[in-house]
C-alpha positions in Angstrom: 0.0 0.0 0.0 1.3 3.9 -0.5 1.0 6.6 1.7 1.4 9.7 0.9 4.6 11.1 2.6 3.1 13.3 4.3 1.3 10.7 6.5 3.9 9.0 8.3 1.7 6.4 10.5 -0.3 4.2 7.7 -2.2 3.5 10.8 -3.7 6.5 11.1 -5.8 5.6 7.7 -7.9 2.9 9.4 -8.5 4.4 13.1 -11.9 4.0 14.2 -13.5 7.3 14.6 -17.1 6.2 16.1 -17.9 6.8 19.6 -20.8 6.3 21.8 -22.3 6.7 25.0 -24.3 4.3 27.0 -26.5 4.0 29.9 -27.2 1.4 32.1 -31.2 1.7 33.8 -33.6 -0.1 35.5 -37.2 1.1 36.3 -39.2 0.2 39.8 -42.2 -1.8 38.4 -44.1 -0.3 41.5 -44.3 3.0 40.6 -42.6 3.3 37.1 -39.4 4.8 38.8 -36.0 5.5 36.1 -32.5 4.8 37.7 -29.3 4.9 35.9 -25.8 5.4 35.6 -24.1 7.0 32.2 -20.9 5.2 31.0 -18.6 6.6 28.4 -15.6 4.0 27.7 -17.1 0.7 27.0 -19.2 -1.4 29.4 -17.7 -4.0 31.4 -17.7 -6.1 34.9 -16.7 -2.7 36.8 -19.0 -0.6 35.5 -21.6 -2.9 35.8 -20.8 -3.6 39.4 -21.0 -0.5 40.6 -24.2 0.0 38.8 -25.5 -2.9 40.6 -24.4 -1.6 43.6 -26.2 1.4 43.5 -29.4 0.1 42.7 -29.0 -2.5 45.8 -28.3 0.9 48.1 -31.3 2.3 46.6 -34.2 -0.2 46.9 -33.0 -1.6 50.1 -34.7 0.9 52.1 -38.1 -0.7 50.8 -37.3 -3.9 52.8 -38.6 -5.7 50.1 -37.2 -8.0 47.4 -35.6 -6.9 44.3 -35.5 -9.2 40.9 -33.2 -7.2 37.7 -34.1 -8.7 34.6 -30.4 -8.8 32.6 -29.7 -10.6 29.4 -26.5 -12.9 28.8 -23.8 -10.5 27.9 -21.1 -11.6 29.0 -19.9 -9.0 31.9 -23.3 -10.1 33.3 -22.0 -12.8 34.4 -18.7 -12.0 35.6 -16.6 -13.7 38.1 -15.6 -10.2 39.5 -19.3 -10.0 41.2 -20.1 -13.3 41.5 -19.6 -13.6 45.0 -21.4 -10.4 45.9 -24.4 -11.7 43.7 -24.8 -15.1 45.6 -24.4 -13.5 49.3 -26.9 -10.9 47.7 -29.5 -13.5 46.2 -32.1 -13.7 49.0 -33.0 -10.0 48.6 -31.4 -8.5 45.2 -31.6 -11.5 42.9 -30.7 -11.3 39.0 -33.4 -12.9 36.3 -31.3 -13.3 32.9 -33.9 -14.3 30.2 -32.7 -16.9 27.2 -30.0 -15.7 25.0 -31.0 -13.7 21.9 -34.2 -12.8 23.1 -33.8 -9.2 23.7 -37.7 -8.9 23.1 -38.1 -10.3 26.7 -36.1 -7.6 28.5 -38.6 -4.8 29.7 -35.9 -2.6 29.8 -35.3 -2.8 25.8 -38.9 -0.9 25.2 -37.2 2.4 27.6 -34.8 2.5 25.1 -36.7 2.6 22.1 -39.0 5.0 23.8 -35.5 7.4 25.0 -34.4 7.6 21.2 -37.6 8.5 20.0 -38.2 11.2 22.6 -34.3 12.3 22.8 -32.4 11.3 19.8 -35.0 10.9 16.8 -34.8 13.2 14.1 -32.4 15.3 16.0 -29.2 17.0 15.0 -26.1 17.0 17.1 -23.3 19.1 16.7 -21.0 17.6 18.7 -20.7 13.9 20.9 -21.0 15.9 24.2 -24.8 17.4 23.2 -26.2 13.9 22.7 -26.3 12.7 26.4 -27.6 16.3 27.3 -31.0 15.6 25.5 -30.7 11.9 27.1 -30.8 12.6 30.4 -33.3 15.8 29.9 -35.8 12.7 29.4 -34.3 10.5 32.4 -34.9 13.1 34.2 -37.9 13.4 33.8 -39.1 9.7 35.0 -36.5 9.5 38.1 -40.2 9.9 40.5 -41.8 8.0 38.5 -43.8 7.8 35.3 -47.1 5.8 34.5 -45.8 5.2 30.9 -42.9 3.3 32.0 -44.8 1.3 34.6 -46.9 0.4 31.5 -43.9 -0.5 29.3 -41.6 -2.7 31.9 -44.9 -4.7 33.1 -44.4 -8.3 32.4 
């Protein structure tokens, strides 16, 4: 291949340039009630372990027991949290539906609904603006919304 001699690093031709920004949530069937926790590198055991952490510290001043629908990816399931998710079971336990069946995650239909009432037919000048209009929505469901009630009941 040829490079122009003014590019020294041929690398530099194929560098990924797409970025993103993710969210993990999960919404209190009770009372239709948004949590979440933005993540900007890529999601992993860590992240997700303190997310799960969180949400633990949150709904264990109901007393009562928790049940967090997760599909199989593998972080999920990581060894890193294993122990804390077995001494956890009896009142934060994890569901994880069949593989490849994101239809059965209640949490899938939030995100639809977020990108058609943040993202949709929406320009974005820069990375930095799109998680603005995000969480201007989460926002507005973090004391509850009877539209997500409707959408995560199973």
């Amino acid at each position: 291949m040829w490079v122009p001699p003014e590019i020294q690093d041929p690398v530099l031709l194929h560098h990924p340039i797409r970025k993103g920004i993710g969210h993990f949530g999960a919404v209190r069937i009770r009372d239709g009630k948004f949590v979440y926790s933005s993540e900007v590198h890529r999601f992993n055991a860590h992240m997700l372990f303190a997310f799960l952490k969180k949400l633990r510290r949150l709904s264990s001043r109901a007393g009562r027991k928790v049940v967090l629908i997760l599909d199989n990816v593998r972080y999920h399931h990581a060894r890193l949290h294993r122990t804390w998710r077995d001494t956890c079971q009896k009142s934060f336990a994890l569901l994880f539906i069949p593989p490849y069946s994101p239809e059965l995650n209640p949490i899938e239909r939030v995100w639809k609904l977020t990108r058609r009432m943040a993202t949709h037919n929406r320009y974005f000048p820069t990375l930095d603006s799109v998680p603005v209009a995000v969480e201007r929505v989460f926002g507005q469901w973090r004391t509850g919304n009877p539209t997500l009630k409707r959408l995560c009941a199973l």
